[in-house]
C-alpha positions in Angstrom: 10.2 -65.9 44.6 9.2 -67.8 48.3 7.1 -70.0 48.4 5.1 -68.1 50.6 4.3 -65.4 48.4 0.7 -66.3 46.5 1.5 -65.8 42.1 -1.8 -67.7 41.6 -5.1 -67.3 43.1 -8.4 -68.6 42.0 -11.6 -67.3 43.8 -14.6 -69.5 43.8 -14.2 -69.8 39.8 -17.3 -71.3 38.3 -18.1 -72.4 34.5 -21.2 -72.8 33.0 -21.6 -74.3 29.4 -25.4 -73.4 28.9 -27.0 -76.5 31.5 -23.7 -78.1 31.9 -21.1 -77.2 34.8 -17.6 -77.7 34.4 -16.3 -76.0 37.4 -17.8 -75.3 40.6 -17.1 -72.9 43.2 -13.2 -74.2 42.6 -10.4 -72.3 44.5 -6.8 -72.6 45.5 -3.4 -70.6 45.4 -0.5 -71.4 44.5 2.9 -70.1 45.9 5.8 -68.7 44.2 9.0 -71.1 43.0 6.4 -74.6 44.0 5.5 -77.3 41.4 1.7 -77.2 42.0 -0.5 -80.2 40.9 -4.0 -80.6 39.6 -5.4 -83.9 39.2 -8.3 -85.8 39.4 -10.3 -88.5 36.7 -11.2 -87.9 33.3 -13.8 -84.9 32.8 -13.2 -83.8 36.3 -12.8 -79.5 34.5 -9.1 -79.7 35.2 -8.7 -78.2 31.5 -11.5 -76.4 31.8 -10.0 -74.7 35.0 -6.4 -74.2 32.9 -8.6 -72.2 30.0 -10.4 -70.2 32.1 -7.1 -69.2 34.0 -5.3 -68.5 30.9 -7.9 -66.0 29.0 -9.5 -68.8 26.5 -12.9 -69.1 28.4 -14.0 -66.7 30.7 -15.1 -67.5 33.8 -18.9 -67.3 34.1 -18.2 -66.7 37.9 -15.4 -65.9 40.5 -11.9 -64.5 40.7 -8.4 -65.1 39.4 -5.6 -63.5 40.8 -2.1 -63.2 39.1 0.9 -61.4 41.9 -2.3 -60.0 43.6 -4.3 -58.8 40.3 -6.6 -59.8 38.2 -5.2 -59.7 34.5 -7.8 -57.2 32.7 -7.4 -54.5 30.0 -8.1 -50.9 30.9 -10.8 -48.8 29.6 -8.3 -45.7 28.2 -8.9 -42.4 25.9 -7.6 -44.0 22.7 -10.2 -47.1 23.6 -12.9 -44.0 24.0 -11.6 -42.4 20.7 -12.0 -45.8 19.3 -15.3 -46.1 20.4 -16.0 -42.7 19.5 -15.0 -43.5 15.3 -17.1 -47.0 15.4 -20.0 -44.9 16.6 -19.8 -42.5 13.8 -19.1 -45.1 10.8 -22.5 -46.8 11.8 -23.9 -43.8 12.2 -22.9 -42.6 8.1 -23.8 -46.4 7.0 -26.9 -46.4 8.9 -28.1 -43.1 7.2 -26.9 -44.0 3.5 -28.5 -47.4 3.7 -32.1 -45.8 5.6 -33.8 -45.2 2.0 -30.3 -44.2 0.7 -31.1 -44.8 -3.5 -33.8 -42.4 -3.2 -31.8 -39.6 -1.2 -29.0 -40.6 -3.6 -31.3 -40.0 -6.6 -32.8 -37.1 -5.6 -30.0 -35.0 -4.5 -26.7 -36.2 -7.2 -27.9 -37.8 -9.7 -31.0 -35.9 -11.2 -28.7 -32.8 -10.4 -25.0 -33.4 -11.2 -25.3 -36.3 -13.3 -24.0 -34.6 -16.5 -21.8 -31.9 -14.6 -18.0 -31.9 -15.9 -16.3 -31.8 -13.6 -18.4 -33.5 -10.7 -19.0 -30.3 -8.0 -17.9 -32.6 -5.3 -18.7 -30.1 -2.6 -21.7 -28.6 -4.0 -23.2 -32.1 -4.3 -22.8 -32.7 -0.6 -24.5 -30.1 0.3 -27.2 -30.6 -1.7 -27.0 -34.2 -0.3 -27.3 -32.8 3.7 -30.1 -30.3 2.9 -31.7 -33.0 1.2 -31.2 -34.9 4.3 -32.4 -32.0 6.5 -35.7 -32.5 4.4 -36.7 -35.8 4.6 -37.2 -35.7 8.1 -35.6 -36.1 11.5 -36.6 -39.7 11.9 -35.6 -40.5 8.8 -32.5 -38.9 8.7 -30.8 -37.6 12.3 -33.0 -40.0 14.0 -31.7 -43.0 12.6 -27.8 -41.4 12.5 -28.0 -40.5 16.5 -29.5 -44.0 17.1 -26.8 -45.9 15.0 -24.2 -44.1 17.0 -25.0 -45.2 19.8 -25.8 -48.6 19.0 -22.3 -48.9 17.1 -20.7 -47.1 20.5 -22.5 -49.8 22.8 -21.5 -52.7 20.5 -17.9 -52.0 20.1 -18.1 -51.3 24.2 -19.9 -55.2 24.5 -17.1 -56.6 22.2 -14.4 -55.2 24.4 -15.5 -56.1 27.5 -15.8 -59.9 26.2 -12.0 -59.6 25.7 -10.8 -57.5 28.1 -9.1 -60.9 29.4 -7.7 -62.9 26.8 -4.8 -65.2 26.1 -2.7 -62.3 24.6 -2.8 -60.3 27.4 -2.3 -63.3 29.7 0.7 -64.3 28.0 2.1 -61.0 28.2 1.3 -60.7 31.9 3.3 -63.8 32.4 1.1 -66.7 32.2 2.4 -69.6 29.5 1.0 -72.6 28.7 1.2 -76.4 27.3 -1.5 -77.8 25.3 -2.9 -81.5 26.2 -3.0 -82.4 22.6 0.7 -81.1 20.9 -0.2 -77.7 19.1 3.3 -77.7 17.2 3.6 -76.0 13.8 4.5 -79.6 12.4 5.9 -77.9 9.1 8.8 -75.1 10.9 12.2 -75.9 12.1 13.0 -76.1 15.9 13.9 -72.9 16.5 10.8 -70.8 14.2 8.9 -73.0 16.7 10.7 -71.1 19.5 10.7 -67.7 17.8 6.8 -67.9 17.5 6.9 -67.9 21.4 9.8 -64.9 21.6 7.3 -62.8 19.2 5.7 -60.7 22.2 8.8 -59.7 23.0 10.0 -58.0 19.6 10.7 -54.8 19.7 10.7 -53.7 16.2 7.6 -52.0 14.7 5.7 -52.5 11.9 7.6 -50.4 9.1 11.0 -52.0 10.9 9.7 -55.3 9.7 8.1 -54.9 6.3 11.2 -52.6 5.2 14.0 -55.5 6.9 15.6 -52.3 8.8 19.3 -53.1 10.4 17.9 -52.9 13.6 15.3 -55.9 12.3 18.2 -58.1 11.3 19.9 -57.8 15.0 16.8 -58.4 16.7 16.4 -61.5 15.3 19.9 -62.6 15.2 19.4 -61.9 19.2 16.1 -63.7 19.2 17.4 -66.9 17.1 20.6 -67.2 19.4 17.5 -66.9 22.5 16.1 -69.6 20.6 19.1 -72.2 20.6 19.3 -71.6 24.4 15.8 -72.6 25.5 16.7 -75.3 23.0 19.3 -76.0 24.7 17.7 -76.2 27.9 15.0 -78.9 26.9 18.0 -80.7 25.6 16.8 -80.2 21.5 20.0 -78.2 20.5 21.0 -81.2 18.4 17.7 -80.8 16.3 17.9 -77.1 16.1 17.1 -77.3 12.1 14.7 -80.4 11.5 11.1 -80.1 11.2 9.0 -80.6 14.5 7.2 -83.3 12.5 10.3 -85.7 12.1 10.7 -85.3 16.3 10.1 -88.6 18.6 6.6 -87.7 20.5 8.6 -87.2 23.8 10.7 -84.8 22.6 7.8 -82.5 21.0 6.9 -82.5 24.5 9.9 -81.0 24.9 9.5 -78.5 22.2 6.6 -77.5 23.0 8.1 -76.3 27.2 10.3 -74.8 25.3 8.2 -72.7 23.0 6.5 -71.5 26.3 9.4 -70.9 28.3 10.3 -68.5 25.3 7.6 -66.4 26.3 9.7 -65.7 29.7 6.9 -66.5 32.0 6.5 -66.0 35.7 4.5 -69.1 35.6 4.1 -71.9 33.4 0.8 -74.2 33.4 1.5 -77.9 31.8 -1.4 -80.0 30.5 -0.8 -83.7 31.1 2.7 -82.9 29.7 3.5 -87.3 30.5 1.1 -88.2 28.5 2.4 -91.2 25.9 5.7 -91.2 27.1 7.0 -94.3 28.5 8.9 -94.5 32.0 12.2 -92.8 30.7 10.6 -90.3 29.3 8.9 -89.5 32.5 11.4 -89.8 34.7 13.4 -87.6 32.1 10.3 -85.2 32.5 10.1 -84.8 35.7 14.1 -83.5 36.3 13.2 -81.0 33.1 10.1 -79.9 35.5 12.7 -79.1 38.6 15.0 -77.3 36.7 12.5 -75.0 35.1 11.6 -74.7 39.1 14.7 -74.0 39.5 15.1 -71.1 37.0 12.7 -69.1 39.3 9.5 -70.4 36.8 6.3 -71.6 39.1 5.1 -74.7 37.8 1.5 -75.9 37.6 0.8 -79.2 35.7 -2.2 -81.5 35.5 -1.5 -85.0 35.0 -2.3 -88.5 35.6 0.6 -90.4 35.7 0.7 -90.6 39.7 4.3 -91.4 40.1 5.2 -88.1 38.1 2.6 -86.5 40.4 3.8 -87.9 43.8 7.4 -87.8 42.9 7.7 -83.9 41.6 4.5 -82.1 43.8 4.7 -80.0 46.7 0.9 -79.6 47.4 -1.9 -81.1 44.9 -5.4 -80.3 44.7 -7.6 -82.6 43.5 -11.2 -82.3 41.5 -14.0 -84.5 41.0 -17.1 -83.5 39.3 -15.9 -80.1 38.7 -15.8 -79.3 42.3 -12.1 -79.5 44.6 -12.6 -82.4 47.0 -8.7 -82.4 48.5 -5.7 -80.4 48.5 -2.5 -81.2 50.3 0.9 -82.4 50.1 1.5 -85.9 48.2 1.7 -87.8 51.1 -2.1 -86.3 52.6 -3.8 -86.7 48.8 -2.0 -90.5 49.2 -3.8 -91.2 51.9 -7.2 -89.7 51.8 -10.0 -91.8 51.4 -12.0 -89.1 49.5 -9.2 -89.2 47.0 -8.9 -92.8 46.8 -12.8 -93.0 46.4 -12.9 -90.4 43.7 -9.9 -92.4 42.0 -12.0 -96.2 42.1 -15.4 -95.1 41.9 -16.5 -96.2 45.1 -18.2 -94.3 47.9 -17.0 -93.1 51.0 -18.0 -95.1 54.5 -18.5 -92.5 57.4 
């Protein structure tokens, strides 16, 4: 990847939360192989801006781009067949629970209630003609309007996920959480794994049954494991419990459980935060080698000298809404920036 080549671009992305807006009208793009900033003070939609980007809110207006597309699942003939099946389940409830004890009543059990063995099939039809009888509002009616409201529901349910984090993931999106979402209980590497799962091959009867081919995919996934390990600098810890880890390095842990999900691009949330000035300056060399490996970077945080010292442009928010972008030294030295960052307002 250049850096001329656009992997990320948001399009006038707005979120609404009922009254409240979190982001307004925000856009900018980010360029392959760049370490991309996003900063700005407290409650400024910068996490906001991450979820809507990676499928956990979607946005309520606007564009997102990933390598020139926007990450969205595809309206297909199994999705139709799907469809097709919810439909007529709602449809059979819908009829059987429309006056059902009395239709039941009339047409099995005064009938076949003592017959040995139950006529299965002459009860049914008994049951439809009965049906027939009662009416087509009362019968049909309610079955052809059931299907169709079951159809349309299942149809409103997956457009409200034809985005989600899933599908992001898989596109090539990872992420870092601002508060650590470790599984505090698992081992270094199962922490790692959970990342890799996306990637496994094996099926579901390959799993239950613990097939050969099982057992060498996840020897291959657990050696994967040690070398994203590695590459954090956790090998050493491979076996202990991400609870008994220093906070820094389940930091660390948790880049690493992300880069396991072999992203294109990899969005950190205030990934300094509590670390002392090691730690940062030990963060911010792990941040250009994960450059380096051909990963686009995006981060939001508010340690500035992490900012200045790893950025190549920044874009900073306020409010919700983008009020700079530019290169470290430009965002330095704007007065809109350093306004936004005191509190104080702009003389023109």
């Amino acid at each position: 990847m250049t850096m001329t080549t656009t992997i990320l671009e948001v399009r006038d992305v707005t979120m609404r939360f009922g009254g409240l807006v979190a982001n307004e009208r925000v856009s900018m793009s980010v360029h392959g192989g760049e370490i991309f900033a996003v900063i700005g003070p407290n409650g400024a939609g910068k996490t906001t801006l991450f979820n809507a980007i990676t499928g956990i809110y979607e946005a309520t207006e606007g564009q997102i781009l990933f390598d020139g597309k926007e990450i969205r699942r595809e309206w297909s003939r199994r999705t139709s067949y799907r469809a097709i099946g919810i439909g007529l389940a709602t449809a059979v409830v819908a009829v059987f629970a429309y006056n059902a004890t009395d239709l039941w009543q009339g047409a099995i059990v005064e009938k076949y209630v003592y017959a040995q063995p139950f006529p299965w099939g002459e009860a049914m039809a008994t049951l439809v003609t009965t049906m027939r009888a009662a009416g087509f509002w009362s019968t049909w009616g309610i079955a052809v309007l059931a299907f169709i409201l079951g159809r349309l529901g299942y149809g409103a349910i997956w457009h409200s996920q034809r985005r989600t984090p899933d599908l992001v993931s898989r596109a090539g999106i990872a992420r870092t959480f601002q508060n650590i979402r470790l599984f505090a209980e698992m081992n270094l590497v199962e922490n790692v794994l959970v990342g890799m799962d996306q990637h496994c091959t094996c099926g579901y009867w390959a799993c239950l049954l613990r097939t050969p081919r099982f057992w060498r995919e996840q020897a291959a996934m657990r050696v994967r494991a040690f070398e994203f390990l590695k590459f954090v600098e956790l090998a050493d810890a491979a076996g202990s419990l991400a609870s008994s880890l220093p906070y820094g390095h389940q930091r660390r842990l948790e880049i690493a459980r992300a880069l396991a999900t072999e992203p294109k691009l990899i969005l950190l949330d205030e990934p300094a935060a509590g670390m002392n000035p090691a730690e940062s300056a030990d963060l911010m060399r792990l941040i250009r080698r994960i450059r380096d490996r051909g990963v686009t970077v995006v981060l939001i945080e508010h340690d500035m000298k992490v900012v200045m010292g790893i950025s190549d442009r920044i874009v900073v928010l306020q409010h919700g809404k983008k009020i700079a972008e530019g290169t470290p030294e430009e965002i330095r030295t704007n007065p809109v920036c350093i306004a936004a960052y005191l509190g104080t307002e702009v003389v023109h």
